[in-house]
C-alpha positions in Angstrom: 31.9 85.2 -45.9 34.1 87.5 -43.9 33.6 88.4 -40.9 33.6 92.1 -40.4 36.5 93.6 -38.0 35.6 95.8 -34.8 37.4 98.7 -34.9 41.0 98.9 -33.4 39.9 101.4 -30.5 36.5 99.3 -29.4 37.2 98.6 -25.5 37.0 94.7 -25.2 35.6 94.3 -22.2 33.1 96.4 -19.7 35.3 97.5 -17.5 37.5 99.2 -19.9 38.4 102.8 -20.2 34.4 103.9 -21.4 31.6 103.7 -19.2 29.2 100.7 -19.3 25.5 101.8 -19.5 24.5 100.5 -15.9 27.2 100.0 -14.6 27.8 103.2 -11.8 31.6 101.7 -10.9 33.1 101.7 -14.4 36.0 104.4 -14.9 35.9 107.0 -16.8 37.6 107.7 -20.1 41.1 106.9 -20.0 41.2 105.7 -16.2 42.4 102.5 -15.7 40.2 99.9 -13.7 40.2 99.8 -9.8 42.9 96.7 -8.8 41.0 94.1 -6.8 41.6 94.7 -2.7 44.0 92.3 -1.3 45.0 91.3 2.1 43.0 92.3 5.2 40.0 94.3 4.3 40.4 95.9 8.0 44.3 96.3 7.2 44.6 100.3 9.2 43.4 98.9 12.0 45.7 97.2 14.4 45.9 93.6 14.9 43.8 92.1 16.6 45.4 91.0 20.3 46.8 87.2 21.2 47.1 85.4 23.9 45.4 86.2 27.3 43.2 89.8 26.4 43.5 89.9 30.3 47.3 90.3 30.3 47.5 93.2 32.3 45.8 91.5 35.1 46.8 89.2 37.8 46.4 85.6 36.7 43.3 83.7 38.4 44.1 82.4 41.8 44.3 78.5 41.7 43.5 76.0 44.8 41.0 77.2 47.2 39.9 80.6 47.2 39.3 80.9 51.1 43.1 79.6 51.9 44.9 81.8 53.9 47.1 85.0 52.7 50.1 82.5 53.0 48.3 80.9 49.9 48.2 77.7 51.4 45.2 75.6 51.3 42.3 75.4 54.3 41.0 71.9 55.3 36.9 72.0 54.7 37.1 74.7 52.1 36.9 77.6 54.1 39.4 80.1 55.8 42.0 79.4 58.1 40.7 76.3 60.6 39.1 77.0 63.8 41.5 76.5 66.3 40.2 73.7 68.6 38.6 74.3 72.2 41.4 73.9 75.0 41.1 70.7 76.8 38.8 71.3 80.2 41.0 71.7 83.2 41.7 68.6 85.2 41.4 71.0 88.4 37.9 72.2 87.2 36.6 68.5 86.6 38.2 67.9 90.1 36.3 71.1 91.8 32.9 70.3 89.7 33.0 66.1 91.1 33.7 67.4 94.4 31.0 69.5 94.7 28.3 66.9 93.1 29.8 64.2 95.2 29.7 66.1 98.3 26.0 66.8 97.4 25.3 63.4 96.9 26.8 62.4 100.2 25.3 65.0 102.0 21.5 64.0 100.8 22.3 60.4 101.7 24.0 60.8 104.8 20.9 63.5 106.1 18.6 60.5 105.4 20.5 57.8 107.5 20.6 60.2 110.1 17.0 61.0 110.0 16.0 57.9 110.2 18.2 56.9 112.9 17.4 59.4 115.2 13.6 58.6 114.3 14.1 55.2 115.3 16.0 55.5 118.4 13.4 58.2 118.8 16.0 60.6 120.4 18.9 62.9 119.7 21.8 61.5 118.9 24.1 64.0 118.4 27.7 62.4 118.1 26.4 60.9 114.9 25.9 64.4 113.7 29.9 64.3 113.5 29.7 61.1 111.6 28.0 62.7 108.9 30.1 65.9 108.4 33.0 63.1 108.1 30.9 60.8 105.8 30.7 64.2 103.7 34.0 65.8 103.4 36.0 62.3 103.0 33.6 61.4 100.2 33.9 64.9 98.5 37.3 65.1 98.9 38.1 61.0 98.2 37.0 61.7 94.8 37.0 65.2 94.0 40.0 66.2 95.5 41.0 68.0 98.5 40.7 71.5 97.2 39.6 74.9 99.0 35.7 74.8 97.6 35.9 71.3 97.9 36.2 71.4 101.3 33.5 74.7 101.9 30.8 72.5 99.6 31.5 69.9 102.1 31.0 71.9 105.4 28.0 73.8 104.1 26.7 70.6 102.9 27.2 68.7 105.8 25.3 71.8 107.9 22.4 71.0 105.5 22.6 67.1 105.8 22.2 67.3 110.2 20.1 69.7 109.8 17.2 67.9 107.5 18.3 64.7 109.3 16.9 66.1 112.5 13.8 67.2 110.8 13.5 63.8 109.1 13.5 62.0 113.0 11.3 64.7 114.0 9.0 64.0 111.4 9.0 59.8 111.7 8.4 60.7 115.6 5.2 63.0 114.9 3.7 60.9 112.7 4.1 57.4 114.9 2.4 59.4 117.7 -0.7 60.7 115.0 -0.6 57.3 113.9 0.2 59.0 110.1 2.0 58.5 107.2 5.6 60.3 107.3 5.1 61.7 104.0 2.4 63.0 105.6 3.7 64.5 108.4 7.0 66.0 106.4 4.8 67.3 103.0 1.7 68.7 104.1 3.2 69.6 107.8 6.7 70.9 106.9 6.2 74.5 108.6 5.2 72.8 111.7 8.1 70.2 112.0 10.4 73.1 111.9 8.6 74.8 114.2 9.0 72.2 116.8 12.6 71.5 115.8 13.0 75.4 116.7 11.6 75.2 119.8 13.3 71.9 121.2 16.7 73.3 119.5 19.5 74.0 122.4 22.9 75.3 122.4 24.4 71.6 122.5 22.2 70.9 118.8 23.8 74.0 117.3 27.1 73.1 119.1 27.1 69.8 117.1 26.1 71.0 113.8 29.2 72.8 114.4 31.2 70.4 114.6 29.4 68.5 112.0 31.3 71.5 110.3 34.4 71.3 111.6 34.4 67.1 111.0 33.6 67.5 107.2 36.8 69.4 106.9 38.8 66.8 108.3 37.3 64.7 106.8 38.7 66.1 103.6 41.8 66.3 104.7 42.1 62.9 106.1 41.0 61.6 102.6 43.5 63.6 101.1 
């Protein structure tokens, strides 16, 4: 049997020029189908950007971002290095050991004295010159012969004959309480000064004087 023939202007396919019962895109009559997009759906917008997006900006610093404007790296990671502490002065360390050892000297030279003049149980007051010279030489021996090397040493020597005195006072009162010395110079200070006030003539201050006077040259002899 034959097969009958579709008629010559039946549209072949559902997209042709007659509208498709369900189908809301189908042309109308006579329009031609809709080609298929092609190339970038997004094709009216502009390319989209290559390479760095931050091209208008500097590029990223390398290295250490504390170095200093010069753009050369810090050590430790941190801004430009601390510049280190000047060396102390040699004539400081000089002034600073002949103050101490004029202390020193001073402390131990007012104790020899002391105890001299307590054993002798009188005043001896030539040795008062021996200890501003024992003062200054040692100051100045080691600290060096400087202007306040050579004050510390004359104040200091004042101090050294005059504690001396009080220590010979002091061993003197207490072998005539039949005390201690400790005892005598601690709990009886105010009145071994009192005493050494009293007994004090024009020749004691005259030699702590020169006590003075012998602690600067002193100095300058060790010099």
């Amino acid at each position: 049997m034959s097969q009958p023939v579709q008629p010559p202007n039946q549209p072949q396919q559902p997209y042709g020029g007659q509208p498709v019962d369900g189908n809301p895109y189908a042309a109308g009559p006579g329009a031609s189908a809709p080609a298929a997009p092609t190339g970038n759906p997004y094709g009216d917008q502009p390319p989209a950007p290559t390479g760095n997006p931050y091209g208008d900006q500097p590029p990223a610093s390398t290295g250490n971002p504390f170095g200093n404007p010069q753009g050369q790296p810090a050590p430790f990671g941190g801004g430009a290095p601390f510049a280190p502490a000047p060396p102390a002065s040699p004539v400081r360390n000089g002034l600073a050991i002949g103050v101490l050892v004029a202390f020193g000297a001073a402390i131990v030279a007012s104790i020899v004295y002391g105890v001299l003049l307590g054993s002798i149980e009188r005043e001896f007051g030539y040795a008062a010159i021996g200890v501003g010279f024992l003062v200054g030489f040692a100051a100045a021996k080691l600290g060096g012969a400087s202007p306040v090397t050579i004050a510390a040493a004359a104040v200091f020597s004042v101090g050294a004959i005059y504690f001396g005195q009080l220590i010979g006072y002091a061993m003197v009162m207490a072998d005539a309480a039949q005390v201690s010395f400790s005892e005598v110079f601690l709990d009886h200070f105010d009145t071994v000064t009192r005493v050494w006030k009293e007994e004090a003539d024009f020749m004691r201050y005259l030699f702590i004087a020169l006590g003075a006077i012998a602690a600067i040259g002193g100095a300058k002899k060790a010099s």
